[in-house]
C-alpha positions in Angstrom: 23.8 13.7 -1.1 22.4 14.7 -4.4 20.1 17.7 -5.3 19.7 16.2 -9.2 20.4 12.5 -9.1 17.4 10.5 -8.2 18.5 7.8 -6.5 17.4 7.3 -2.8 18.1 4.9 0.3 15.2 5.4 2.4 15.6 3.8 6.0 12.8 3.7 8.0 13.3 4.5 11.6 9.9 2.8 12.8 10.6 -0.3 11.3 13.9 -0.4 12.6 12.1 0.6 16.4 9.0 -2.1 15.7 11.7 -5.4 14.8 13.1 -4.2 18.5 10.2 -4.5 20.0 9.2 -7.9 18.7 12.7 -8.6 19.8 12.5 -7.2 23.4 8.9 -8.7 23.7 10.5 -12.3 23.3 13.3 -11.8 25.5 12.4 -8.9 27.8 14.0 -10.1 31.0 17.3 -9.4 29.8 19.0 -6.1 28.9 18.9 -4.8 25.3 22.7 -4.6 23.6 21.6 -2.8 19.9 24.6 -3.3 17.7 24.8 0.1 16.0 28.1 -1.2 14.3 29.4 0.1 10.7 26.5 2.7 10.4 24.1 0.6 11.9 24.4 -1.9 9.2 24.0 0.7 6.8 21.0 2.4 8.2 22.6 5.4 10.1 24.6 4.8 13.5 23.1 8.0 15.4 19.6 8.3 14.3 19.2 3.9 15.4 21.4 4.4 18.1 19.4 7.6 19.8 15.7 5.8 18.5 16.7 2.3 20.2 17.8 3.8 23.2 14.6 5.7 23.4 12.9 2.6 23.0 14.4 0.9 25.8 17.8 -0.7 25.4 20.2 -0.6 28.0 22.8 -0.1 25.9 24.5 0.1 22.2 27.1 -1.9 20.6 29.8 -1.0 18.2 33.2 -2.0 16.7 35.9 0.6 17.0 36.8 3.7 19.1 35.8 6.0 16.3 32.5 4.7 16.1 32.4 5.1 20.0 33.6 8.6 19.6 31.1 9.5 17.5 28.0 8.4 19.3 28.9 10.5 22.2 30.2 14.0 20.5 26.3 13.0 19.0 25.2 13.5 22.7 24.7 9.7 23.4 25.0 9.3 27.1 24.1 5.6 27.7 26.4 2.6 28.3 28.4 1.7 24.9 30.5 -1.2 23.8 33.4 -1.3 21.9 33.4 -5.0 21.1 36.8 -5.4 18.8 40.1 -5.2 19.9 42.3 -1.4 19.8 45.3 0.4 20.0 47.1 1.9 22.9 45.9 5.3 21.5 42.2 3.8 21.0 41.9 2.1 24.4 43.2 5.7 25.7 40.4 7.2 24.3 37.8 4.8 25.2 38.2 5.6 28.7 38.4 9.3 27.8 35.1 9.2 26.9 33.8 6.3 28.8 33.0 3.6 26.6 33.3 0.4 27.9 36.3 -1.6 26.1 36.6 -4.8 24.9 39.9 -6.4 26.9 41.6 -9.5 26.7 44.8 -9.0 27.2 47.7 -7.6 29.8 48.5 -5.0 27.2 45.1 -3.4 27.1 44.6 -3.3 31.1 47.6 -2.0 31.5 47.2 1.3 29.4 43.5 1.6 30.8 45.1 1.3 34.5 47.5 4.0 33.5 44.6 6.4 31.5 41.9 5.9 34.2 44.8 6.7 36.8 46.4 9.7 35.4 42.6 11.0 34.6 41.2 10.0 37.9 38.1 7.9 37.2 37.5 4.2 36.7 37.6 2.7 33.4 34.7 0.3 32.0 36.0 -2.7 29.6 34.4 -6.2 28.7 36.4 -9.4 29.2 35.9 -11.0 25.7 36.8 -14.6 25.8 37.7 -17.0 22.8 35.0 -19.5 22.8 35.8 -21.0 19.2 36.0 -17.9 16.8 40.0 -17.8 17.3 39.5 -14.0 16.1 40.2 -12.2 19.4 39.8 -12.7 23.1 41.1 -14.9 25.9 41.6 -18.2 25.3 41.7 -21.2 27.6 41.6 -21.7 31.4 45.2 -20.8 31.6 44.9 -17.7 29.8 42.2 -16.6 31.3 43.2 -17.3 35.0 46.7 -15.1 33.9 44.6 -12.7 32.6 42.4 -12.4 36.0 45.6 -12.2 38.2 46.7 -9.6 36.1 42.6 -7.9 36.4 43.0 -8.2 40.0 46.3 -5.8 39.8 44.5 -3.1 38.2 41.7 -1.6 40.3 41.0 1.3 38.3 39.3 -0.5 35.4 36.2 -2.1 36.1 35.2 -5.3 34.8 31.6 -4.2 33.7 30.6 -7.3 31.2 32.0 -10.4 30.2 30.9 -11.7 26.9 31.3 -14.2 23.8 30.5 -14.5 20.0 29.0 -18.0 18.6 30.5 -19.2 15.2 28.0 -20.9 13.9 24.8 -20.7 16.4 22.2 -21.2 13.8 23.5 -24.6 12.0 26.0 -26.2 14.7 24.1 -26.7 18.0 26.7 -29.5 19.4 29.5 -27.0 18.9 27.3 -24.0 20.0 26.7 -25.5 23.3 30.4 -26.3 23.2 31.1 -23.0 22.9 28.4 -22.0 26.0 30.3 -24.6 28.0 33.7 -22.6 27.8 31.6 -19.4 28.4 30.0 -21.0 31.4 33.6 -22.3 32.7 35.2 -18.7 32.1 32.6 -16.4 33.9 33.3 -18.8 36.6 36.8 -18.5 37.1 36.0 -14.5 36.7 33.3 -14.9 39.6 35.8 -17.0 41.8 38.4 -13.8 41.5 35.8 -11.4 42.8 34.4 -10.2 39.3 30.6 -9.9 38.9 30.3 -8.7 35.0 26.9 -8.5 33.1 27.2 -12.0 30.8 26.2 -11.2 27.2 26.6 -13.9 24.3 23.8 -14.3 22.2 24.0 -11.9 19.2 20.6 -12.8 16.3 20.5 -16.0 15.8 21.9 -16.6 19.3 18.8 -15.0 20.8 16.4 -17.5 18.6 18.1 -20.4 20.5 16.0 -19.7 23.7 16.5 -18.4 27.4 20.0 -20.4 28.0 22.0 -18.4 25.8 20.6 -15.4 26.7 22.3 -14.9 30.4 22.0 -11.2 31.7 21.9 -9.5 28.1 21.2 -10.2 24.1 22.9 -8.2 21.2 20.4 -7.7 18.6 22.1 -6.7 15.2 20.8 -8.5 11.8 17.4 -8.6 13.5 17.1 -5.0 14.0 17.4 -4.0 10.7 14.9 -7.0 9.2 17.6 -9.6 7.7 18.8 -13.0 7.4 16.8 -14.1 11.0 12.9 -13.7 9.5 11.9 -17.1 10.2 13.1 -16.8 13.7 11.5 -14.0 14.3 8.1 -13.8 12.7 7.5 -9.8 12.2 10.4 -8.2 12.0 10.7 -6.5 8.4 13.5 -5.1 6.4 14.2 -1.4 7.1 15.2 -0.2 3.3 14.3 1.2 0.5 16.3 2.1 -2.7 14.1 3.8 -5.5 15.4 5.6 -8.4 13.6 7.0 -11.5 14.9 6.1 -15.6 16.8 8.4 -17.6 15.6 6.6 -20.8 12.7 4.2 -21.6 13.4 3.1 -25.9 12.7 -0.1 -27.7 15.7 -2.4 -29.2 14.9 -5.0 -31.9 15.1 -8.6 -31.4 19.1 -9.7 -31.8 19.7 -6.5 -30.3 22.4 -6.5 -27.2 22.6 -4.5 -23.9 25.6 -3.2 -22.0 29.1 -4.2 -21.4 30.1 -7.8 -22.9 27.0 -8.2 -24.6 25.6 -10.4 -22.3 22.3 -9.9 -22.9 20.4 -10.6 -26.4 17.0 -9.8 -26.9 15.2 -12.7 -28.1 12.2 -10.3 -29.0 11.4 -6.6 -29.5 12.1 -5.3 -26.0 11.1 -2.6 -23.9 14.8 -1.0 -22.2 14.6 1.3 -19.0 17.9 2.8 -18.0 18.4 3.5 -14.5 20.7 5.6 -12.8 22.3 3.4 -10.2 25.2 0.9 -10.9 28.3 -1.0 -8.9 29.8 2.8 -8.2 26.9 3.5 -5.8 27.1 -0.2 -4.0 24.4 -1.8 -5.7 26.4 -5.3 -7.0 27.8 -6.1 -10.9 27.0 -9.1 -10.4 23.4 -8.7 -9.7 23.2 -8.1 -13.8 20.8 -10.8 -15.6 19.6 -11.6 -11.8 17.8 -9.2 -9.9 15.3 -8.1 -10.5 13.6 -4.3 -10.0 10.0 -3.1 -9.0 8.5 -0.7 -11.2 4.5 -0.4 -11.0 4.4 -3.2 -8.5 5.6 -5.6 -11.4 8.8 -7.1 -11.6 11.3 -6.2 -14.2 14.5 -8.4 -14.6 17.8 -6.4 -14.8 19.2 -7.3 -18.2 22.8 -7.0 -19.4 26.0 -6.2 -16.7 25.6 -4.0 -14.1 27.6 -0.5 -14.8 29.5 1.7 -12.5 26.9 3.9 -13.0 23.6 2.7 -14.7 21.7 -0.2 -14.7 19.3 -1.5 -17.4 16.2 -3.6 -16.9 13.4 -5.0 -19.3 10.0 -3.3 -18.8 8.4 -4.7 -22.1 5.4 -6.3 -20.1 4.8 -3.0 -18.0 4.0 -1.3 -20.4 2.5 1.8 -18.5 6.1 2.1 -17.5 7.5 5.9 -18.2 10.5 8.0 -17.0 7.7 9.2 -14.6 7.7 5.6 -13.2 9.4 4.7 -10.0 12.0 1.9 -9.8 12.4 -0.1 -6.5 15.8 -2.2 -6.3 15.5 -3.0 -2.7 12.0 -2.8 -0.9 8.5 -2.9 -1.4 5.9 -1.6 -3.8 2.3 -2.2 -4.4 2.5 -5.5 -2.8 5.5 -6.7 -3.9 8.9 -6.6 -1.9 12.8 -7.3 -2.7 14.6 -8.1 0.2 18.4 -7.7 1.4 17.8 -11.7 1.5 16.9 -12.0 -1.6 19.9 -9.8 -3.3 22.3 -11.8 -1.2 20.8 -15.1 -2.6 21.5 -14.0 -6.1 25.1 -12.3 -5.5 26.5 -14.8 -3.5 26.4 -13.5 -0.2 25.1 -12.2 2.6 22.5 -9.8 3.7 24.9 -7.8 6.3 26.9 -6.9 2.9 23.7 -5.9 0.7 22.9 -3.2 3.2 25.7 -1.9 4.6 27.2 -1.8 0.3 25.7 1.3 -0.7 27.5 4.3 -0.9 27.9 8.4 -0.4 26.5 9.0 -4.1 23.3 7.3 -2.5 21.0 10.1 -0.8 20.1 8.7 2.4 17.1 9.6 3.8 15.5 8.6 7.2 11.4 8.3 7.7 9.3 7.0 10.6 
């Protein structure tokens, strides 16, 4: 965090808590999963986490053992996921602090047997079954009935959940409900061993697909935070905002050139603001000659590369535009509004990767 450097993330908290609700509203006979993941997709892990919680989900999600570790030395109490795979140290520690794991495999139940043993209390894990991602989890009916025997042997880790991840749930329904049919087949093989685990499978776009694929929880995570799932979800809005302020407004002549490469050429006498963001604070290269920026509710394209450190854009046509003036790269002012969509659009990818890009030179700064 800066005191002198003007550049800002704000992240607002109310939005964040408003896109739940819409989400809970559509699909409130279920639990509520939040996927507090990677900093909340950028947004603040602890803050989201403690505000969605308050809000009314059951539970939060996350990836790893650290992030698990960190949401209860914050004071978090409530149920948490760890829905990626660990080592023998990490599944230790999950049950240490009692975080529900992520298992599917001999390896895992055995050193979470051993932990919740030698510490005398049950451990929590999630059977995560391979439906089609081939990342991690159990895989076919052989598998997964080796992996139940072997369940049945170790009493002291409970089988709390038992859950899934679609590949494709928004563009491929035959292979989407292909991937519900192995779900279906492998919760009931755990049922027939004596397990009874809360079924969760629907992450964003799973949740859009309707009441099938949302068994006894959802795991709202893009949605949350206003991305990628808009039409779906008529409401929700993104939940950032990255201003900065110039460090130079000055005219170059026509032939003139701006930045790195001399990639831009002005084809008339233009108007150049300098701003003080670039790639080394998250905000893409190649963004340059693409994006544009906000600056007294008027676009202003970004002209010339991207640099590690400043950016330059062409306010010729604003021309109330002053180092007073603020910039918006991402978010709304005065009626108009960049969203993480629309930057992924333009870089060539995706929204999760706009948000969760920028980095600790960024002053982050949460609001209601």
């Amino acid at each position: 965090m800066s005191a002198f450097r003007p550049t800002v993330l704000s992240i607002s908290l109310g939005t964040i808590a408003e896109n739940f609700r819409i989400v809970k509203a559509r699909c409130g006979g279920v639990k509520q999963i939040a996927v507090v993941k990677a900093d909340a997709y950028g947004h603040g892990m602890v803050p989201v986490a403690r505000r969605l919680l308050g809000e009314g989900a059951w539970g939060v999600a996350v990836a790893t053992v650290d992030e698990a570790v960190a949401l209860r030395e914050a004071g978090v109490t409530a149920p948490v996921i760890i829905l990626g795979g660990s080592t023998e140290d990490g599944l230790r520690e999950a049950v240490r602090i009692g975080a529900s794991q992520a298992v599917y495999d001999r390896r895992a139940l055995e050193v979470m047997q051993a932990e919740a043993a030698r510490l005398g209390r049950p451990a929590k894990a999630h059977l995560k079954i391979d439906t089609g991602m081939s990342r991690i989890g159990a895989r076919g009916r052989e598998e997964i009935l080796a992996l139940l025997d072997a369940w049945r042997g170790c009493p002291g880790v409970e089988m709390e959940g038992a859950f899934t991840h679609f590949a494709l749930a928004d563009g491929d329904p035959a292979f989407t409900a292909l991937q519900k049919a192995r779900f279906d087949e492998a919760v009931g093989l755990a049922r027939k061993a004596g397990f009874q685990p809360l079924r969760h499978a629907a992450a964003s776009t799973g949740i859009a697909l309707g009441e099938a694929y949302w068994y006894d929880a959802v795991r709202p995570g893009i949605v949350l935070y206003g991305a990628e799932v808009n039409a779906s979800f008529p409401g929700i809005m993104p939940a950032q905002r990255l201003t900065t302020r110039p460090v130079r407004v000055a005219w170059i002549d026509e032939g003139d050139t701006v930045g790195y490469g001399r990639t831009f050429r002005a084809a008339r006498r233009t108007r150049v603001m300098t701003l003080p963001i670039g790639y080394g604070d998250g905000y893409p290269r190649i963004l340059g000659n693409r994006a544009d920026a906000l600056v007294c509710g008027q676009r202003a394209p970004l002209i010339g590369r991207v640099c590690m450190d400043q950016l330059m854009i062409d306010v010729t046509d604003i021309p109330q535009a002053d180092l007073n003036s603020e910039a918006v790269l991402l978010g709304a002012q005065d009626g108009e509004r960049i969203t993480p969509d629309e930057l992924a659009r333009l870089a060539d990818t995706i929204p999760y990767e706009i948000m969760l890009g920028f980095g600790a030179r960024v002053t982050k700064k949460e609001t209601d």
